[in-house]
ZALO-843425 format. One line per field, with one value per residue (C-alpha): residue number from 1; residue in three letters; x, y, z. Coordinates in steps of 0.1 Angstrom, whole numbers. Layout:
! residues N
num = c(NUM ...);
residu = c(ALA ...);
px = c(X ...);
py = c(Y ...);
pz = c(Z ...);
END
This chain:
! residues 561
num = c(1 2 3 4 5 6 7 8 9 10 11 12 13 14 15 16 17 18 19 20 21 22 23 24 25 26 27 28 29 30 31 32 33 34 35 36 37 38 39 40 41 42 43 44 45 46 47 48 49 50 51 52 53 54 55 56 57 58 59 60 61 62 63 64 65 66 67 68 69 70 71 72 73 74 75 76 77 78 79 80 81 82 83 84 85 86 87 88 89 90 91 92 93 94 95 96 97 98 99 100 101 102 103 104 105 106 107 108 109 110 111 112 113 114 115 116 117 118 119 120 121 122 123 124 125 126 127 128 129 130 131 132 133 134 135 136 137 138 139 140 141 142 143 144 145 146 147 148 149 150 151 152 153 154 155 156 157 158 159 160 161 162 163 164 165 166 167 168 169 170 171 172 173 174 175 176 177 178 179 180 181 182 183 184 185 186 187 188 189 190 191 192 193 194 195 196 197 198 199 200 201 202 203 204 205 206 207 208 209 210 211 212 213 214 215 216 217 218 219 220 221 222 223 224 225 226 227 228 229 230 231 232 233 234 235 236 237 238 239 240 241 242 243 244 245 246 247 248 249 250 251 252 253 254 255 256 257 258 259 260 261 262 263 264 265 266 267 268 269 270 271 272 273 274 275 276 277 278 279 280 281 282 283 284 285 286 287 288 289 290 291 292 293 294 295 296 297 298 299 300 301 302 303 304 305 306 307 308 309 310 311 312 313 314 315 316 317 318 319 320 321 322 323 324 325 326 327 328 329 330 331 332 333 334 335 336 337 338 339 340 341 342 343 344 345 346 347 348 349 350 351 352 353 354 355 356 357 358 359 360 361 362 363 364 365 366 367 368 369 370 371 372 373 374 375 376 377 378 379 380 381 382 383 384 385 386 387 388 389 390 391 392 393 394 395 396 397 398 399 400 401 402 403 404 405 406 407 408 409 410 411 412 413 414 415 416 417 418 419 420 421 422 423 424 425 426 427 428 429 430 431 432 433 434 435 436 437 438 439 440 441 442 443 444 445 446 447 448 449 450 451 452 453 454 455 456 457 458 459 460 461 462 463 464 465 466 467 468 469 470 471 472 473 474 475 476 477 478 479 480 481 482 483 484 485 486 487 488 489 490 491 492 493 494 495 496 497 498 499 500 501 502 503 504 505 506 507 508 509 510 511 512 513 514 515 516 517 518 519 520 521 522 523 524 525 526 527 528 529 530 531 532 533 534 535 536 537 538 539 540 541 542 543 544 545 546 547 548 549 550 551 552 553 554 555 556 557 558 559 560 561);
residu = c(UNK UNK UNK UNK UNK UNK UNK UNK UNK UNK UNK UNK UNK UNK UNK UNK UNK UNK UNK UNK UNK UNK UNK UNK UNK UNK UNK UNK UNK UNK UNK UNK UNK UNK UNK UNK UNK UNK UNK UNK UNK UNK UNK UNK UNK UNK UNK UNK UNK UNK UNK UNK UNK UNK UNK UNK UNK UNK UNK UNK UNK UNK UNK UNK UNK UNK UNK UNK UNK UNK UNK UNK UNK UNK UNK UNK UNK UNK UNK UNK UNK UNK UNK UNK UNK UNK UNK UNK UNK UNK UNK UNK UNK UNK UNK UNK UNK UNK UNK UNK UNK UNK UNK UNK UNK UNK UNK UNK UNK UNK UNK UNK UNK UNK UNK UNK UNK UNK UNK UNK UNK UNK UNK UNK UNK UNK UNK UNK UNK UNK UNK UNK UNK UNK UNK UNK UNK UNK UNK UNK UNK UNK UNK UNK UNK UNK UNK UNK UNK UNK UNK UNK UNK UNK UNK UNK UNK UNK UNK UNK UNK UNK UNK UNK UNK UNK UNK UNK UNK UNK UNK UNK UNK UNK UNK UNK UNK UNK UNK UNK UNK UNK UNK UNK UNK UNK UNK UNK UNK UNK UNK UNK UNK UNK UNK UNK UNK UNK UNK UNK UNK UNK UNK UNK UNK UNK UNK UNK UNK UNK UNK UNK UNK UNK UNK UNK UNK UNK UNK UNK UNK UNK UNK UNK UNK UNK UNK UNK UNK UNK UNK UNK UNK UNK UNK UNK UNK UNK UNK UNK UNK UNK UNK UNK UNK UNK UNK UNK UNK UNK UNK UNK UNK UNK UNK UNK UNK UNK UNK UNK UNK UNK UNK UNK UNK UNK UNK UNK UNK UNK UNK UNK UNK UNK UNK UNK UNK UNK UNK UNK UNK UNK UNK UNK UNK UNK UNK UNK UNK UNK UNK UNK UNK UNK UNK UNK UNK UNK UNK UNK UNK UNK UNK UNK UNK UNK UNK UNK UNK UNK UNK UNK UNK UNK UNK UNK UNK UNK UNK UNK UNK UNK UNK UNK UNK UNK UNK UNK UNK UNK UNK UNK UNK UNK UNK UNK UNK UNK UNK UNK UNK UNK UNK UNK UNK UNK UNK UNK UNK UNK UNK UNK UNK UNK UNK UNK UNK UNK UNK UNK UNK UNK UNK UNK UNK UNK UNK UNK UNK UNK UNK UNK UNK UNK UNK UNK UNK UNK UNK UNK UNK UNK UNK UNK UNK UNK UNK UNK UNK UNK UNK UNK UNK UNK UNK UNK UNK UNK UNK UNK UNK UNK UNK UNK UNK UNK UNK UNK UNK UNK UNK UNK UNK UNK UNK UNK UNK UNK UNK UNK UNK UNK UNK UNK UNK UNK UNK UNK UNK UNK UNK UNK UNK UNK UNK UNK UNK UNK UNK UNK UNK UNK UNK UNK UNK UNK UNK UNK UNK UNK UNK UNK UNK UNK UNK UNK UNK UNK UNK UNK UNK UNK UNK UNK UNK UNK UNK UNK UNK UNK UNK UNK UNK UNK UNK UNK UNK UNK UNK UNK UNK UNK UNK UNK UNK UNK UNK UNK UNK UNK UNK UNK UNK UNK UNK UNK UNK UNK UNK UNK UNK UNK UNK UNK UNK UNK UNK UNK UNK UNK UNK UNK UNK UNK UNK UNK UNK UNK UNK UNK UNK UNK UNK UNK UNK UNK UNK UNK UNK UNK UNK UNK UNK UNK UNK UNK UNK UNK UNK UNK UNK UNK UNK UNK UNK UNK UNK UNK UNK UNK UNK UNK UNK UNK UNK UNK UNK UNK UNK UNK UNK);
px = c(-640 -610 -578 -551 -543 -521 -551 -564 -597 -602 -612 -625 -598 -608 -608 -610 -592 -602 -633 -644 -611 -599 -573 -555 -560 -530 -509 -522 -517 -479 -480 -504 -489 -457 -465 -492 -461 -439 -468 -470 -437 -435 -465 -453 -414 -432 -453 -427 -406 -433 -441 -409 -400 -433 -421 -388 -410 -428 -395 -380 -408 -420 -385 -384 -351 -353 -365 -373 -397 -405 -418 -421 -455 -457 -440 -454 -459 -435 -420 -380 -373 -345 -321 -323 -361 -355 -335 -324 -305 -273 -263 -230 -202 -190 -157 -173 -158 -186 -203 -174 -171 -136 -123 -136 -155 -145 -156 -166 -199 -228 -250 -284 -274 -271 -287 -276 -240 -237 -272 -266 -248 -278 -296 -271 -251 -219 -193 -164 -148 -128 -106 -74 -53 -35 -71 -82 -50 -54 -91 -78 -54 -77 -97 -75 -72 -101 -101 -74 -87 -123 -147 -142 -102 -73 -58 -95 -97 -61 -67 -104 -87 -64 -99 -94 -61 -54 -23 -8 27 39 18 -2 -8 -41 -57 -93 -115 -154 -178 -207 -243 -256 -279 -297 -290 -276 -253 -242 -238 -214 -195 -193 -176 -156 -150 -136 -113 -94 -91 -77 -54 -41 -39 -71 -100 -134 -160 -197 -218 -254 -279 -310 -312 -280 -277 -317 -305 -270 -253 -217 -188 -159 -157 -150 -158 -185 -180 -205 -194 -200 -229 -207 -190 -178 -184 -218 -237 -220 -222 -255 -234 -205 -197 -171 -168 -164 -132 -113 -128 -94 -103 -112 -74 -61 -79 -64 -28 -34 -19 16 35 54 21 -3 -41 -62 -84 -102 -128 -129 -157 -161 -198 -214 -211 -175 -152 -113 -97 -117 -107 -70 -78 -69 -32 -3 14 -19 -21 12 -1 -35 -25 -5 -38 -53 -89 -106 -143 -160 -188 -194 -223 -200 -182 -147 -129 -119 -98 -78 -66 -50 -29 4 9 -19 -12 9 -16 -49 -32 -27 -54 -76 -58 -93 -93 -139 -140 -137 -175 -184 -156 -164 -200 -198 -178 -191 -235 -250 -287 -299 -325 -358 -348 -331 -366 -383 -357 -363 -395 -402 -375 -391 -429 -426 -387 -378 -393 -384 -366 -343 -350 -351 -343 -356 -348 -369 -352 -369 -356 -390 -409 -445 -465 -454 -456 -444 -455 -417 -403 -425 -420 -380 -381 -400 -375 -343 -363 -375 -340 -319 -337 -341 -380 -403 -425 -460 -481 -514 -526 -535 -564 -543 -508 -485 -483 -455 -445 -425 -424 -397 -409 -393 -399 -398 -391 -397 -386 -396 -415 -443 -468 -476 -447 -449 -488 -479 -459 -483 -510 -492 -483 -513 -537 -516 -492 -455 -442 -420 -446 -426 -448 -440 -444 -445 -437 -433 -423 -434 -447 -435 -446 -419 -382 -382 -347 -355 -378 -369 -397 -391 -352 -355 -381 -353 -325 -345 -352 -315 -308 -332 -322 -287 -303 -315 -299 -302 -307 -321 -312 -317 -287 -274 -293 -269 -299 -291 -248 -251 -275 -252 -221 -232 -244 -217 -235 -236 -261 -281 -286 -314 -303 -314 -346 -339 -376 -395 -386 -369 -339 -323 -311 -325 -301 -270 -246 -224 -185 -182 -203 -181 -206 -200 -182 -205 -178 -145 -119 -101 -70 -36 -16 19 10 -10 -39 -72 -68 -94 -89 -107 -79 -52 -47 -65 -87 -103 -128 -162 -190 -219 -246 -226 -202 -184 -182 -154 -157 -135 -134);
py = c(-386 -372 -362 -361 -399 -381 -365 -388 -381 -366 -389 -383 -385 -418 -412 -450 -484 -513 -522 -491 -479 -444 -427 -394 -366 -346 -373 -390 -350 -348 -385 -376 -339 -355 -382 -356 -331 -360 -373 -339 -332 -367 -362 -328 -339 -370 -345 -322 -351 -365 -332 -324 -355 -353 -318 -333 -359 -330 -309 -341 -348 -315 -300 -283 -271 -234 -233 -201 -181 -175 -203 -213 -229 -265 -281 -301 -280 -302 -300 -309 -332 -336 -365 -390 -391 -407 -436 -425 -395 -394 -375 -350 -366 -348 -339 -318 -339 -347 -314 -300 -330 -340 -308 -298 -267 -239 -232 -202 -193 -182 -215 -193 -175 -208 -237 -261 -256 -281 -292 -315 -343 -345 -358 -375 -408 -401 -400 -428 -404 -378 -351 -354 -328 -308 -300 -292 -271 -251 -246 -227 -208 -195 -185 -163 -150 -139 -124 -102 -98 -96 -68 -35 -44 -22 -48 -48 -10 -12 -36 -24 9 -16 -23 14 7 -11 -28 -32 -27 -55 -78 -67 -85 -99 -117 -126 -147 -136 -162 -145 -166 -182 -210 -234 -239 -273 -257 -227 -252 -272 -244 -226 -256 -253 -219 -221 -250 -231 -201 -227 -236 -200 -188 -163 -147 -160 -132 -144 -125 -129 -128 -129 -152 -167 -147 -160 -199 -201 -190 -169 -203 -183 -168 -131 -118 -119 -144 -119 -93 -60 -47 -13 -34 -12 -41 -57 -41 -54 -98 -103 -89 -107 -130 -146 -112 -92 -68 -85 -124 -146 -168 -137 -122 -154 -158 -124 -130 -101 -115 -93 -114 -85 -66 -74 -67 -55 -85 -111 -125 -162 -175 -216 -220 -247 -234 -219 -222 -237 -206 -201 -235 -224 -219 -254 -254 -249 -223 -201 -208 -191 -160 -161 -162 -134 -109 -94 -101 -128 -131 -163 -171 -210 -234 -264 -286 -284 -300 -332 -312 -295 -324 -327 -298 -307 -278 -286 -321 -325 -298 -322 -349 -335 -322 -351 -381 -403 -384 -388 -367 -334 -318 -340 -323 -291 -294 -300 -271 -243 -249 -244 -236 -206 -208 -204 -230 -253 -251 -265 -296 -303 -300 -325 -352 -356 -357 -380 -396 -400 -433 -452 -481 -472 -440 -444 -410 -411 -378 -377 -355 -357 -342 -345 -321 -322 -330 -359 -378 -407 -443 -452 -427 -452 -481 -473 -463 -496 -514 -502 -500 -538 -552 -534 -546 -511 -515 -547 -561 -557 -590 -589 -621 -621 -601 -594 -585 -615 -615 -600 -594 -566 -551 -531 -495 -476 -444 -437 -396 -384 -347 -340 -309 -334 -354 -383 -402 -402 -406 -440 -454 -445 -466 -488 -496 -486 -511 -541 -559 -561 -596 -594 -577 -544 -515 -486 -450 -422 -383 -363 -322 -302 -303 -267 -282 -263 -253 -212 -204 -170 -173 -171 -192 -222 -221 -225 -253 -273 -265 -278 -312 -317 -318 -337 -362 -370 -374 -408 -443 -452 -430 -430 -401 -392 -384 -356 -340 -314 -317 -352 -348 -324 -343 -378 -357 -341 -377 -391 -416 -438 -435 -455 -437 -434 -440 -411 -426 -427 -424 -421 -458 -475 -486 -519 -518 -491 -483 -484 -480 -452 -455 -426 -398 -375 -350 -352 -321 -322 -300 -311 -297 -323 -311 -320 -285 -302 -316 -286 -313 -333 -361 -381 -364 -392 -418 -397 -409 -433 -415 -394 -412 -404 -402 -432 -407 -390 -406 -373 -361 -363 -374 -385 -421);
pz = c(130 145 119 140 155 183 203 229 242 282 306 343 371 389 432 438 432 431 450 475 482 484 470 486 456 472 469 436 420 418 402 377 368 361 339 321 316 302 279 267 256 240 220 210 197 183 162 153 138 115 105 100 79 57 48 37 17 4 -10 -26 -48 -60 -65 -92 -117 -123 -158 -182 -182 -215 -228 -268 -281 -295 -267 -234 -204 -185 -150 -150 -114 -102 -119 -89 -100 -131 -136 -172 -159 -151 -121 -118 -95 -62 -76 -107 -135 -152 -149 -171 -197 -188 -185 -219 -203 -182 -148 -134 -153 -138 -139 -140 -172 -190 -179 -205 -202 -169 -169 -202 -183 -164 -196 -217 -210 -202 -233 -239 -258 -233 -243 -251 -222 -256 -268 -231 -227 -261 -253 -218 -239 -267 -239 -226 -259 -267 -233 -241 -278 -280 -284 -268 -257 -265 -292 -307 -315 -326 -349 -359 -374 -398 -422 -437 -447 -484 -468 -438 -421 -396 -375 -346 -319 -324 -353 -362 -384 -387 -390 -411 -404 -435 -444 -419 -386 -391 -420 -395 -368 -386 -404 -375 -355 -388 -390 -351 -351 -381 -353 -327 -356 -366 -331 -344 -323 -338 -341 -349 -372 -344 -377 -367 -345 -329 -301 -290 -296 -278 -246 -251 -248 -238 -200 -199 -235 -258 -292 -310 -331 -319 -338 -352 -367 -399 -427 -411 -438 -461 -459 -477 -506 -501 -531 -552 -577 -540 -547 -514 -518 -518 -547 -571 -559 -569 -604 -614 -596 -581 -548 -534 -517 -503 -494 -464 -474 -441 -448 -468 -480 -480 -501 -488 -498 -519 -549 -548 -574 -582 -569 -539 -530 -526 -496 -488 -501 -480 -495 -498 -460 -459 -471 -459 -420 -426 -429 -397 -405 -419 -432 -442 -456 -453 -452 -449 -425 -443 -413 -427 -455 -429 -419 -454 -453 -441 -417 -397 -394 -365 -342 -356 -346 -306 -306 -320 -310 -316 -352 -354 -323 -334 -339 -305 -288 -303 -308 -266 -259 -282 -288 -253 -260 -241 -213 -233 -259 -230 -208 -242 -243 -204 -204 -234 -227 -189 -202 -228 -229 -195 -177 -211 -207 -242 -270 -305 -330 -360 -385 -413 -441 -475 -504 -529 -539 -530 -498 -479 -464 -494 -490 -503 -469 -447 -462 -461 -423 -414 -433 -416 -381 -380 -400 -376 -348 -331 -335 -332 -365 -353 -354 -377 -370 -336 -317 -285 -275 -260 -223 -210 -167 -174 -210 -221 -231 -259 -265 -306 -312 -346 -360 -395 -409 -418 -394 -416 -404 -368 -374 -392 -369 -343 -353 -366 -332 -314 -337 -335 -309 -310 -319 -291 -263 -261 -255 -282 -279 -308 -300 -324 -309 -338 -371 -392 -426 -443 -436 -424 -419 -408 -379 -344 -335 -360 -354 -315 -322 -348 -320 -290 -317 -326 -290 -279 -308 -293 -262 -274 -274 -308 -337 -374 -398 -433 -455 -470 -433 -414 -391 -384 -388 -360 -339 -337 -331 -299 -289 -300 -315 -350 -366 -390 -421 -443 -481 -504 -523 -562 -584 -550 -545 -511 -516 -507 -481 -466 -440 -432 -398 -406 -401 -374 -355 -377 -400 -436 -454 -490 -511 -511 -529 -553 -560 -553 -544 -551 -584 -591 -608 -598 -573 -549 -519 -502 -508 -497 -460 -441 -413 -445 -465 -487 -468 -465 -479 -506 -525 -534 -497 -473 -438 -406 -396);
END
């Protein structure tokens, strides 16, 4: 059979006419030449334009995003397409906006180095919450201020030679605050948002301690200069050591009023962890502000999100307040602008969300966080997640009684992703939904990216696995999280989302109810001072001011609303 539908088959050239005719060849030949020469050339642009237009059909549909190279195991092997592909996606507008978050990121990166960093809005709905232009301003300033200060500058080496010095004389021209890495990513994540916004405050240059790993899970946020502190670094050696007894930590200076106000030490130690102390918590109090931005180098050590008691120290107020006019934006603002993931974890976002997440007609997150010791997964966990699912009317009750699903045209599809370190609970939910109907005929997917077993804070591996999960977490519509979880608090602040939050189980029992919406996107900060620095006495710093309550999951806490 012939392929091509444009070839026409040869025929004989016909000498007569009608009945017995004749007809002159020399002046039938010119006729016949022409029109063959014109049906030529038609045939041949005709050709060329199909061909032409099934290679643009051809370029659209297998276009492909550049991706990494190095890819991490435990994730689908999935192509990322081009947003007009999936209706889910939202695409970048002509003018750029978008692509920078309101104005919240800078231009002039190279795209390639960083995928994520203008490839997010490609993935995630756009945000109601914008920017205010003070915070976009000050970001554009610090900028240029880490420019001029940041590793390997003049102003850095001057101010590098201070740390051999007991004291100092006058105030140079640049200041920093080092964030040393500590605890679990969610932990570091949060603190380190922390740890920056005080830099925005004090007009410092944040410095961040790489670890082992933070350099592999995010891109550099600041054009220009590195954010990671140069590994010479004279005291890197010494942060696994650094403690509340350390001879320079702020709290220990204050315990033994050891603290001259007419001296300048080179640095400090400021000790902000979990378990810190009365003194260490000075740090909060004006007047110890006073003295404490007067020192050239700060290090922290921190596994909180202590932002919501900077906004009760009176000097910071009126800057918070610019900067934050929508006071539960902060970590989605910041979260935004600092966390990029690099390209290897990126590619394993990508490819996931557009093999399993992407044609869903709505996305469901669910974070399972337990805090009991043992294997899981608990019968009282499943039972609690069902509970707040179905009530809340974010997943359908099954029906048991019938032998097939109800007949639907056009079911809605929604796509159910799990994270937890154990199986069990996405394999529940999985056949739950696989061996009976929904009551309401929607068709219900389970994915569940990885399954570690245990937390390993150290590893590369496990770490770019959790990142790729948080993000791919506040890429969903509607979202489930356990509390107490800085796994979770991180994940619903780069959606900006609200989330529904697991109550902690008491006796391995579900509570009632087991769920409940929380009051903002805002992370909880899990060890507040309660002090009053005026009064010099204890005081419920969450009844203080209206926009800083105790958190939903932790009646001590302290969060933004």
């Amino acid at each position: 059979m012939d392929q091509n539908p444009y070839r026409r088959r040869s025929s004989p050239i016909r000498t007569t006419t009608g009945g017995s005719k004749s007809v002159n060849l020399s002046e039938l030949l010119p006729v016949k030449l022409l029109s063959f020469g014109t049906m030529k050339l038609t045939r041949t642009f005709t050709t060329c334009l199909i061909l032409f237009s099934v290679l643009v059909a051809f370029s659209m549909i297998f276009h492909q995003h550049p991706s990494d190279s190095n890819r991490i195991m435990g994730f689908a092997e999935a192509r990322v397409l081009d947003a007009g592909v999936f209706p889910n996606v939202t695409n970048i507008d002509s003018n750029g906006s978008d692509k920078l978050l309101g104005g919240l990121l800078a231009s002039g990166f190279n795209e390639e180095s960083c995928l994520s960093r203008y490839q997010s809005v490609l993935y995630r709905k756009p945000s109601p919450y914008k920017p205010s232009p003070y915070l976009v301003s000050k970001l554009r300033n610090y900028e240029m201020l880490h420019k001029r200060c940041g590793p390997g500058t003049e102003s850095y080496k001057k101010a590098l030679k201070q740390l051999d010095q007991e004291h100092i004389d006058g105030n140079g021209e640049c200041k920093y605050v080092v964030w040393v890495s500590f605890s679990g990513l969610g932990n570091r994540i949060l603190s380190l948002a922390s740890v920056f916004l005080y830099a925005l405050l004090t007009n410092r240059v944040l410095l961040v301690d790489r670890g082992k790993d933070m350099d592999d899970l995010f891109c550099e946020p600041f054009p220009g200069m590195s954010w990671l502190l140069p590994l010479d670094f004279p005291m890197t050696d010494q942060f696994d050591g650094l403690n509340q007894k350390s001879s320079r930590c702020y709290g220990d200076i204050v315990k033994n009023e050891a603290m001259d106000t007419e001296k300048t030490f080179s640095y400090l130690y400021l000790h902000l962890v979990h378990d810190y102390g009365d003194h260490d918590k000075m740090f909060f109090c004006e007047g110890d502000q006073n003295l404490i931005g007067k020192v050239p180098w700060l290090i922290v050590k921190t596994d909180n999100y202590f932002v919501p008691s900077l906004w009760l120290i009176p000097g910071f107020e009126d800057e918070l307040n610019k900067l934050f006019p929508q006071k539960a934006t902060v970590f989605h603002h910041l979260g935004r602008y600092l966390f990029h993931p690099t390209n290897q974890v990126w590619g394993l976002v990508t490819r996931y969300y557009e093999a399993y997440l992407s044609h869903a007609d709505e996305k469901i997150g669910i974070q399972v966080r337990v805090f009991d010791v043992g294997a899981g997964p608990f019968q009282h966990v499943m039972d609690q997640i069902s509970s707040c699912t179905q009530k809340e009317k974010l997943l359908p009750e099954v029906d048991t009684l019938v032998e097939r699903s109800r007949q639907v045209k056009t079911p809605k599809h929604k796509a159910v992703l799990v994270t937890s370190l154990s199986s069990g609970y996405s394999e529940n939910l999985k056949s739950m939904y696989w061996e009976y109907p929904t009551s309401t005929g929607e068709i219900i997917g389970v994915h569940q990216p990885s399954q570690e077993g245990y937390q390993q804070t150290e590893k590369k591996m496990h770490n770019g696995k959790a990142l790729a999960e948080i993000y791919l977490l506040s890429l969903t519509d509607n979202l489930v999280t356990s509390a107490w979880s800085t796994f979770g608090y991180v994940a619903q602040g780069l959606g900006g989302l609200k989330p529904w939050i697991l109550y902690k189980p008491e006796n391995r029992t579900a509570p009632d109810p087991a769920c409940g919406r929380a009051m903002s996107m805002e992370p909880c900060f899990h060890a507040p001072p309660f002090y009053d620095c005026k009064a010099k006495t204890g005081i419920d710093t969450g009844k203080l001011v209206p926009h800083v309550r105790h958190c939903e999951d932790m009646s001590w806490g302290l969060k933004l609303v």
